[in-house]
Backbone bond lengths (Angstrom), bond angles and torsions (degrees), N, CA, C in turn:
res aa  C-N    CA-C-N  psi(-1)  N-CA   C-N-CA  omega(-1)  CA-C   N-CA-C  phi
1 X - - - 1.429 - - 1.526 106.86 -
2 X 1.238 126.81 144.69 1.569 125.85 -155.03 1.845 90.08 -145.19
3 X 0.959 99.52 111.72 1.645 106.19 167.27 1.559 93.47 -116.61
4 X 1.902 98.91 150.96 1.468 96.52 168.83 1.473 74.42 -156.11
5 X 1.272 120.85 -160.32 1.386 144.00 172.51 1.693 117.91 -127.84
6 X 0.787 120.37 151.93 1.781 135.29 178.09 1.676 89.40 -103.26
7 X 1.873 90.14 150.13 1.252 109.14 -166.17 1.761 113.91 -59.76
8 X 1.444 123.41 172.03 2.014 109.32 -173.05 1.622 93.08 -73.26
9 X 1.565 97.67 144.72 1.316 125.67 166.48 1.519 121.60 -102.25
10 X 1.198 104.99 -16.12 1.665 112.69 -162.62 1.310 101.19 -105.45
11 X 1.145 138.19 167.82 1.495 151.67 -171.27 2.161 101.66 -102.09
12 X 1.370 115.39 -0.56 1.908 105.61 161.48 1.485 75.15 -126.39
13 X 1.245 159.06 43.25 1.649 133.61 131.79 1.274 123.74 -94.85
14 X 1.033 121.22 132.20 1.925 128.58 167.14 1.873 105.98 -110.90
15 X 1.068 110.03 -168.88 1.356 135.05 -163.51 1.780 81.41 -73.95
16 X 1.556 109.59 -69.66 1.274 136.46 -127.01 2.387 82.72 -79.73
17 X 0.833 76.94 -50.18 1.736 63.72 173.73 1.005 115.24 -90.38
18 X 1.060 157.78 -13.60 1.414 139.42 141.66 1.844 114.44 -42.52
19 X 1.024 94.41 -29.20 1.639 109.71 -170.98 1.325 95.12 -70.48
20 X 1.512 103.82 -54.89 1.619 78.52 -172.81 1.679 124.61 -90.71
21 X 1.367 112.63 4.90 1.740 111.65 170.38 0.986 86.03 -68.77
22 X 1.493 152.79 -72.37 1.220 157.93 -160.58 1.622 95.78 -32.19
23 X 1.013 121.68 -76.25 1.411 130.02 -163.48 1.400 106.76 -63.93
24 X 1.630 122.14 -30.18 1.248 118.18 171.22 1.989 101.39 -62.69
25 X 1.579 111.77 -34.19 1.264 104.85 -157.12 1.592 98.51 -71.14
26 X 1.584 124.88 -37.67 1.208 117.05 -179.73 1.364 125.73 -56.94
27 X 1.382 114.69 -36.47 1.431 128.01 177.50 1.613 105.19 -61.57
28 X 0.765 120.55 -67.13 1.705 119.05 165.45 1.551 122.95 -44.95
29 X 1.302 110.49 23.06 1.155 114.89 168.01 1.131 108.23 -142.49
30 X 1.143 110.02 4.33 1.665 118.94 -179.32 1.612 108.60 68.93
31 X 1.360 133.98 42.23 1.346 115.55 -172.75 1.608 108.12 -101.55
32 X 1.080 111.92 157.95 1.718 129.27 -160.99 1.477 88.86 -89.39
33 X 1.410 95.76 171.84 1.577 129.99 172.66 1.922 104.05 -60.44
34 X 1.396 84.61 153.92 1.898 84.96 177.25 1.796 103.20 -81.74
35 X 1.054 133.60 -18.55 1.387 139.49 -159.16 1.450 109.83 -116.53
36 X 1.731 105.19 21.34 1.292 109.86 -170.83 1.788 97.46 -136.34
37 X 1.566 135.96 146.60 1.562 111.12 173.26 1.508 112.61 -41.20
38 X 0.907 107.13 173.90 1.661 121.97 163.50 1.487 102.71 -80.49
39 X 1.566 109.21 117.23 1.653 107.26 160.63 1.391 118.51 -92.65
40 X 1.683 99.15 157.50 1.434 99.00 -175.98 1.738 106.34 -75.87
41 X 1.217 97.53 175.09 1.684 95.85 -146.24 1.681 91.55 -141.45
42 X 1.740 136.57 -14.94 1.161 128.66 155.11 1.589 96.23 129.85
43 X 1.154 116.16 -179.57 1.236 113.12 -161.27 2.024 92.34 -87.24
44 X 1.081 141.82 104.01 0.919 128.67 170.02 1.766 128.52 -118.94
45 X 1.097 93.19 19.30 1.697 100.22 -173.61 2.058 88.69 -105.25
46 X 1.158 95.48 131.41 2.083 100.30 152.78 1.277 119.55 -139.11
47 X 1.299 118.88 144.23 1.595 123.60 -157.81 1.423 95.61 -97.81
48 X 1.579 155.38 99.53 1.101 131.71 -154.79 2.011 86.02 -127.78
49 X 1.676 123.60 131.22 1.537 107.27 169.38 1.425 92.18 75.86
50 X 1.380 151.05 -19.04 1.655 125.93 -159.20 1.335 107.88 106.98
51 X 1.656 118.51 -31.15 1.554 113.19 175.81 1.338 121.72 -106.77
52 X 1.541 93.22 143.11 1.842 100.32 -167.48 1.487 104.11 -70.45
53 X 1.432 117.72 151.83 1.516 105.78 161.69 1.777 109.23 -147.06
54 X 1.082 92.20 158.77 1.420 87.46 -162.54 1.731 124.01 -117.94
55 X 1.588 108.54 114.84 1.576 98.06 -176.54 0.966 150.19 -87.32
56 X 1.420 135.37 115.05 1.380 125.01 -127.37 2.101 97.06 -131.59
57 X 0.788 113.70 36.20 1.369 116.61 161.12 1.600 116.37 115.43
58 X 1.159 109.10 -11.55 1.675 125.80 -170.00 1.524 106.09 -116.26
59 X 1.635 87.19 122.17 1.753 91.68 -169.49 1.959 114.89 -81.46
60 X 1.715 82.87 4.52 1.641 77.61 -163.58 1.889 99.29 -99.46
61 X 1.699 108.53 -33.56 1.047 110.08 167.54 1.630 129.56 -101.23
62 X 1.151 97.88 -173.81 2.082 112.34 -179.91 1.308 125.18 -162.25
63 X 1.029 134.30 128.27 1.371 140.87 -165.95 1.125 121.99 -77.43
64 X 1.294 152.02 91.26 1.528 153.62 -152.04 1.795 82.76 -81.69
65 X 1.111 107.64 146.51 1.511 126.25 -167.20 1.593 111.98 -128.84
66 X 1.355 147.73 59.80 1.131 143.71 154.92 1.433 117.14 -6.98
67 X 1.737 118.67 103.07 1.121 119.65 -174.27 2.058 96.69 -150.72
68 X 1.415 87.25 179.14 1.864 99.84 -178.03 1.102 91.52 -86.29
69 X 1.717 106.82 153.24 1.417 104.14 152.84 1.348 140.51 -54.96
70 X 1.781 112.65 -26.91 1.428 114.55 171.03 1.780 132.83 -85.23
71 X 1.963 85.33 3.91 1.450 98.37 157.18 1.305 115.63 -84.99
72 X 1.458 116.57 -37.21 1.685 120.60 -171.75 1.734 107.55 -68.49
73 X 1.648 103.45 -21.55 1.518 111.99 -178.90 1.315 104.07 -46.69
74 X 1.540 95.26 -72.87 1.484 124.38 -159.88 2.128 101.70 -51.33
75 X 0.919 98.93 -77.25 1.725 105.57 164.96 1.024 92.05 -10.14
76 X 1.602 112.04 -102.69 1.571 115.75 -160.69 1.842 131.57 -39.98
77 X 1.678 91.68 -14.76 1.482 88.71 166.44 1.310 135.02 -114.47
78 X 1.316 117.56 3.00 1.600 114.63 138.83 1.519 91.29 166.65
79 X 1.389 132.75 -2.41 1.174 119.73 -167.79 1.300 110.14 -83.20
80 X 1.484 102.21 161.69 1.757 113.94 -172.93 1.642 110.00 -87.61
81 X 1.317 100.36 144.43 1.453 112.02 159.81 1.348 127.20 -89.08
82 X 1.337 146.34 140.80 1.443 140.96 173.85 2.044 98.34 -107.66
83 X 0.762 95.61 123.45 1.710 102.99 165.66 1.106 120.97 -115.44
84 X 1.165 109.84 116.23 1.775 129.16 172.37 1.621 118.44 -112.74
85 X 1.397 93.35 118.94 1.839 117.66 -167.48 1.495 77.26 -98.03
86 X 1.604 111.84 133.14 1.370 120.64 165.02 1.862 96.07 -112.22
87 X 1.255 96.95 144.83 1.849 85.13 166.46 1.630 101.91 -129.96
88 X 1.406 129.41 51.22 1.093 132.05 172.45 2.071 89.51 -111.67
89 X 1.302 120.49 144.92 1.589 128.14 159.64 1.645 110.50 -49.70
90 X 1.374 106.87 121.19 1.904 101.65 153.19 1.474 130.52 -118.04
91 X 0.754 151.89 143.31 1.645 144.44 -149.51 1.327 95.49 -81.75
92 X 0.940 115.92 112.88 1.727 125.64 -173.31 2.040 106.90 -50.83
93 X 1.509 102.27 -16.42 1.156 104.44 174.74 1.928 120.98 -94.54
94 X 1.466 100.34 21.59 1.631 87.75 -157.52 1.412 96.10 -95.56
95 X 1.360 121.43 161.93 1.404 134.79 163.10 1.273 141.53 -35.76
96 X 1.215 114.32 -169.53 1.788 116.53 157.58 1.471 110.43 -84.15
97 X 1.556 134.52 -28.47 0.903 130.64 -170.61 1.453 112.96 -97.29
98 X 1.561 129.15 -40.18 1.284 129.22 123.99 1.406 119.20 21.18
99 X 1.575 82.17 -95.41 1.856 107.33 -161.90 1.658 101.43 -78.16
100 X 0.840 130.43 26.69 1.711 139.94 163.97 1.723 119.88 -128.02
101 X 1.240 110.46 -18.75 1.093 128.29 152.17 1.786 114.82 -83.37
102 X 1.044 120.22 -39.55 1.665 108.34 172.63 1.494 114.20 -85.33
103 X 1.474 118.35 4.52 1.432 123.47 -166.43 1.750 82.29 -96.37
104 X 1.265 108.50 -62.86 1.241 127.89 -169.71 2.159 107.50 -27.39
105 X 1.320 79.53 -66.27 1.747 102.34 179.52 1.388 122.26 -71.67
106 X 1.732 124.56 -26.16 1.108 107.56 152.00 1.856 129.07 -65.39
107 X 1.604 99.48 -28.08 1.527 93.59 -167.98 2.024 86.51 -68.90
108 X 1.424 135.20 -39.22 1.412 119.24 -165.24 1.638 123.44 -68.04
109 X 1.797 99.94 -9.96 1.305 130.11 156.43 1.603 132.94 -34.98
110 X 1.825 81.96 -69.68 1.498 109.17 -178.85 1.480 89.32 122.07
111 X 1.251 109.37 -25.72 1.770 103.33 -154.80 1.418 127.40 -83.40
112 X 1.478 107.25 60.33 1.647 121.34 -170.40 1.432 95.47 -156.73
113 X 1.358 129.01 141.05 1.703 131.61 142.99 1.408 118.52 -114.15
114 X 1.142 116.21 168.34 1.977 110.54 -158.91 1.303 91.53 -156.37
115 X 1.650 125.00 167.00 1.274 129.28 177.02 1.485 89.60 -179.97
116 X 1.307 117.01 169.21 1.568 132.70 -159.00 1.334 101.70 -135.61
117 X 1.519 109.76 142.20 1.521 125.59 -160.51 1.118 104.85 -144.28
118 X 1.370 125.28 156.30 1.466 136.55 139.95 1.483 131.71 -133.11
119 X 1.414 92.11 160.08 2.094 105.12 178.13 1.519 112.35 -16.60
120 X 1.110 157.82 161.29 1.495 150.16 145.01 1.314 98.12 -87.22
């Protein structure tokens, strides 16, 4: 699962705070260093209706997660998720080749943490 953010749109956002909710959001999930394995991070995925959602430190909220059904398959039957918080901007319009190229360069960065999850 790959969260990142698109560059600020709003007139009080910059790079640099988005960067760091981001980084607040990784920390609240407990995710490790990019140059370190991925630790497990707790059961935080639930399949609730068919849609995955994902818990990320707040007991009051949950993240509805846009996914395939043969991703929600797989989830629900025991396989692991890896989540990678990027906190570098991506053009909300970029590609597959793009967004594997900015995945690529944040982890040579430093500027991503990741950790591995599963279904509850």
């Amino acid at each position: 699962m790959l969260m990142y953010h698109v560059p600020p749109r709003l007139a009080h956002e910059s790079v640099e705070s988005i960067g760091t909710g981001m980084r607040a959001f990784a920390d609240a999930l407990y995710l490790g260093p990019h140059d370190e394995p991925a630790p497990y991070i707790g059961h935080r995925i639930r399949i609730r209706r068919g849609a995955p959602w994902l818990a990320y430190g707040d007991d009051t909220y949950r993240l509805c997660v846009p996914a395939a059904p043969s991703w929600v398959h797989l989830v629900a039957a025991g396989g692991p998720v890896r989540i990678c918080v990027l906190f570098d901007p991506l053009a909300a319009e970029a590609g597959q080749e793009e967004t594997d190229a900015h995945v690529r360069a944040c982890f040579a960065r430093g500027s991503m943490r990741w950790g591995t999850t599963y279904h509850v």
